[in-house]
VEXDREN-2710 file (C-alpha; in Angstrom, 1 decimal):
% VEXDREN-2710
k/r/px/py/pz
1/UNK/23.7/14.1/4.8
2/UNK/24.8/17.2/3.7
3/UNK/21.7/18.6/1.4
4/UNK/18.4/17.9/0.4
5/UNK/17.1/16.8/-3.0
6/UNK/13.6/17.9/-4.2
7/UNK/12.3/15.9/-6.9
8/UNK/9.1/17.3/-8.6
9/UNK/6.1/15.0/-9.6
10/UNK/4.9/15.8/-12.9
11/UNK/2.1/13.3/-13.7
12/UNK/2.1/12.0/-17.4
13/UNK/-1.8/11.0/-16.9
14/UNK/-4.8/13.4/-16.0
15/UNK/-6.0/12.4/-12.2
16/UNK/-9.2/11.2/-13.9
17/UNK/-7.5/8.4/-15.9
18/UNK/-6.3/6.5/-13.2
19/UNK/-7.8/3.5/-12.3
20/UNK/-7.6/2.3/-8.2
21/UNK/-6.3/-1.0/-7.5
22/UNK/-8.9/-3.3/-7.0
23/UNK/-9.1/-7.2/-5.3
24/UNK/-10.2/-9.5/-7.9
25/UNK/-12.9/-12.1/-7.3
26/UNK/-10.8/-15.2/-7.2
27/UNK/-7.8/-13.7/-4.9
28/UNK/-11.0/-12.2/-2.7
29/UNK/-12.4/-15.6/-2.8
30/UNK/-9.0/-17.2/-1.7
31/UNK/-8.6/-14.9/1.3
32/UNK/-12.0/-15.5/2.6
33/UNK/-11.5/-19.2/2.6
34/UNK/-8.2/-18.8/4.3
35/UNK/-9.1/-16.3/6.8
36/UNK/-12.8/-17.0/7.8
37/UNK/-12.4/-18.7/10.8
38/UNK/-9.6/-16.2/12.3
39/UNK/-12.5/-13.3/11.4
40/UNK/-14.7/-15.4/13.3
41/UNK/-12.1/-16.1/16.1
42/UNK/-11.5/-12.3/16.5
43/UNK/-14.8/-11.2/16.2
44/UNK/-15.8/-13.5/18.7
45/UNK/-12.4/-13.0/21.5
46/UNK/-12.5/-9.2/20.9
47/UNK/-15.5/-7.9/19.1
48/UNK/-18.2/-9.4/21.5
49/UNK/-19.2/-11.9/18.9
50/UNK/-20.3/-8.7/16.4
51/UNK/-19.2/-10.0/13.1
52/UNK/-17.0/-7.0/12.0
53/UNK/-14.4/-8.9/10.2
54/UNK/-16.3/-11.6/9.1
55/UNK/-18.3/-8.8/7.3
56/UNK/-15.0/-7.1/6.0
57/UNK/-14.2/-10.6/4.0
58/UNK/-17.7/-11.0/2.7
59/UNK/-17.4/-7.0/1.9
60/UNK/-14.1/-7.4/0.2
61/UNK/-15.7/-10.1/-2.0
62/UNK/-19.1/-8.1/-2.9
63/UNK/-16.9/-5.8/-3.8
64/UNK/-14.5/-7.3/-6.0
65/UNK/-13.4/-7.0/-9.5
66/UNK/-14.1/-9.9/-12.1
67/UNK/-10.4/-10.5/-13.5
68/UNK/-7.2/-8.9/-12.1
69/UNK/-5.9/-5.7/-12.8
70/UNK/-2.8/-5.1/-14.2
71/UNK/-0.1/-4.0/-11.5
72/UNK/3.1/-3.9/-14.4
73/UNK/4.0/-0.1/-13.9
74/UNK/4.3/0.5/-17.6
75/UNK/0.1/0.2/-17.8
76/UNK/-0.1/3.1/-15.4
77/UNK/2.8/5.3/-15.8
78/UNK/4.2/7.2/-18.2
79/UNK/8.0/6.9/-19.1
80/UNK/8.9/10.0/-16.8
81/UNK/6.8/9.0/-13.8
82/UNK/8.3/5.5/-13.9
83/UNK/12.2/7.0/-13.8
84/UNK/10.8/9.6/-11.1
85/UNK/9.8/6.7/-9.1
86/UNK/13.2/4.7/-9.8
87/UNK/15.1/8.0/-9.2
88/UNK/13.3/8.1/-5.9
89/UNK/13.9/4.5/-4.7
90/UNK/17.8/4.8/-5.4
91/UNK/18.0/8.3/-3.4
92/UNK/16.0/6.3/-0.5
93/UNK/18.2/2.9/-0.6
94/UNK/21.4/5.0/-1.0
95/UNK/20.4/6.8/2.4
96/UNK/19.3/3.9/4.1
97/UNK/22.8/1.9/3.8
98/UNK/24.2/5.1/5.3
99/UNK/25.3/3.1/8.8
100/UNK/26.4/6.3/10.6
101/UNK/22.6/7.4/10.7
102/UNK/20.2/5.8/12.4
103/UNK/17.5/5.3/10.3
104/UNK/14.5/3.5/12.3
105/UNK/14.9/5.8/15.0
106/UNK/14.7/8.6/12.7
107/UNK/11.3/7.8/11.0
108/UNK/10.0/6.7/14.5
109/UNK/11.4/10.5/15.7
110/UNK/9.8/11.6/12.8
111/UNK/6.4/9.9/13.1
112/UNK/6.1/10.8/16.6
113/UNK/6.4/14.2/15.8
114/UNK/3.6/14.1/13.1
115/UNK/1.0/12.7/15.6
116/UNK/2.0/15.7/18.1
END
C-alpha cells in the first residue's frame, strides 16, 4: 500500500439522539428457549453449578425492549454518515483482496501489539 487515507467522521446527529440497539422481548424470548439448557450445561461443567449464564438469559429478557428496533441505516444516519460508512467498507474490501499482503497475520500482528 503505498499511502494512507484519513477519512473524518462528522456525525449528522447530536451523541444524545442516538438510541442503543436493544434485544426485543420476543427474539430475547427465542434465545432463552433455545439456549437454556447449554446455560445450564456450562454453568454446571464450568461454573460450579453458580447459575451465571442462566442468569445472563433471564437478564437479557428483563431487560428487553417490547417491539424491535429498527436496524435500516437510514433511521439512524444521516445521508453523509451513511456514504462515510460505504466509503469505508470499499477502502477496507479493496485492501483485503490485496493477495500480496497478508492480511490475518497483520491484524493478529496488530492486535498483539495493542495488548502489549
Amino acid at each position: 500500500m503505498a499511502g494512507i487515507l484519513v477519512i473524518f467522521w462528522i456525525p449528522c446527529r447530536a451523541p444524545a439522539s442516538t438510541v442503543r440497539l436493544a434485544l426485543h422481548k420476543s427474539l430475547a424470548e427465542e434465545i432463552r428457549e433455545t439456549y437454556l439448557e447449554d446455560a445450564r450445561a456450562l454453568d454446571r461443567d464450568f461454573f460450579d453449578g453458580a447459575p451465571l449464564l442462566e442468569a445472563d438469559l433471564d437478564r437479557a429478557l428483563r431487560d428487553a425492549v417490547d417491539t424491535a428496533q429498527s436496524v435500516d441505516p437510514a433511521d439512524h444516519l444521516c445521508d453523509a454518515e451513511q456514504r462515510t460508512l460505504a466509503a469505508m467498507a470499499t477502502i477496507v474490501s479493496e485492501m483485503l483482496q490485496q493477495k500480496e499482503v497478508d492480511w490475518p497475520r497483520v491484524f493478529r500482528g496488530r492486535r498483539l501489539a495493542d495488548l502489549q
